[in-house]
N, C-alpha and C positions, 0 to 999 in steps of 0.2 A: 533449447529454443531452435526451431527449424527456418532458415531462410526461405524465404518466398521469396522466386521468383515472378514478377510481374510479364507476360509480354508486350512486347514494342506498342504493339496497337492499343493495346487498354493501359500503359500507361499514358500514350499520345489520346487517347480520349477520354481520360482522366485530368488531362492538364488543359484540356483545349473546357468540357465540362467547367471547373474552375474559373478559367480566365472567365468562358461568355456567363456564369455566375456574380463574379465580382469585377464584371464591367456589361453588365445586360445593355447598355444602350448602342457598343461597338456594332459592327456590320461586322460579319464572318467574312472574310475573303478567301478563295482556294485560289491557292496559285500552283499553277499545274507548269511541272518542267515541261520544255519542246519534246524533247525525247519521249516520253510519254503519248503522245496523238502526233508520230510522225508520218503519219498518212491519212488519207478521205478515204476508206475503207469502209470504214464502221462508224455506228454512232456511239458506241462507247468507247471507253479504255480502261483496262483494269492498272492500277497503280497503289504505291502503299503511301500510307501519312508518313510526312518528313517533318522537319520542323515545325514547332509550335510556337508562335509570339507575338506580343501583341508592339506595336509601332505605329510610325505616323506614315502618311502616303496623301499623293496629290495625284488628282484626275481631272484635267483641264479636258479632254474629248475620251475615248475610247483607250487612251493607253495611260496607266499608271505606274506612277513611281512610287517604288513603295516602302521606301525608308532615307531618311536623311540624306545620305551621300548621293543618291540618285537625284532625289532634287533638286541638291546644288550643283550634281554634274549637270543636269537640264537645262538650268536655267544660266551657269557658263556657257552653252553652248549657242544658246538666244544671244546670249549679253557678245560673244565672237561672231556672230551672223550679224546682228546688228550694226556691229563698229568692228568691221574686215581691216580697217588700215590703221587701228589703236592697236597699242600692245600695253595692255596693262601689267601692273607690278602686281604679283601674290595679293597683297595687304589692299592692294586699291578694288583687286578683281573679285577677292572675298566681301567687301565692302558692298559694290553694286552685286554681288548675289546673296547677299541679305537685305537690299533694300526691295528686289523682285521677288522675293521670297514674303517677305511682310507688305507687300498687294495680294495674295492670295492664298487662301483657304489651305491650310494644310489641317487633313484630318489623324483622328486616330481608328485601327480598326485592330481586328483580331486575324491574323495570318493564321492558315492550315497551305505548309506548304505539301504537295503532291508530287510523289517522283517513282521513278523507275519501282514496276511493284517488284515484291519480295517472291521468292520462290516458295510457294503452300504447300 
């Protein structure tokens, strides 16, 4: 029996196929590294698919967070802005960033992240 090798891209578009299969109602999200469009040159950018995964994410205006830790770094940093002269304990700070967190919407989508392309 002969090994088949798959390459990078058609396994990453084998797996991205899949998920938006067995979750058709997600939004595809491309999240493109900075490096990738680090100029107003061109309107395109040529880059290679990086990871593939499906998570949660929050988009209260134009910028998202777009897996767990990020959100509750977020909304720590609301919950410190808010109350400058509190210093909360780990347990009390985790606390109020699950009760800001369960006021809003946090979705699921399908990530294709975008990065530095491969050399063709």
């Amino acid at each position: 029996m002969t090994d088949i090798k798959i390459p990078k891209n058609t396994a990453q578009a084998l797996k991205l196929i899949n998920l938006m299969i067995e979750n058709p109602t997600l939004p595809v999200i491309p999240m493109v590294d900075y490096e990738v469009c680090c100029d107003d040159e061109h309107s395109y950018w040529a880059g290679s698919i990086g990871e593939i995964k499906k998570d949660v994410f929050y988009m209260p205006d134009t910028t998202i967070f777009s897996d767990m830790d990020r959100i509750e770094e977020h909304f720590e940093e609301i919950i410190e802005i808010k109350n400058p002269n509190n210093i909360f304990s780990r347990e009390e700070m985790n606390k109020l960033i699950k009760e800001e967190i369960q006021k809003v919407e946090i979705k699921e989508a399908i990530y294709i992240y975008i990065e530095l392309p491969e050399v063709v």
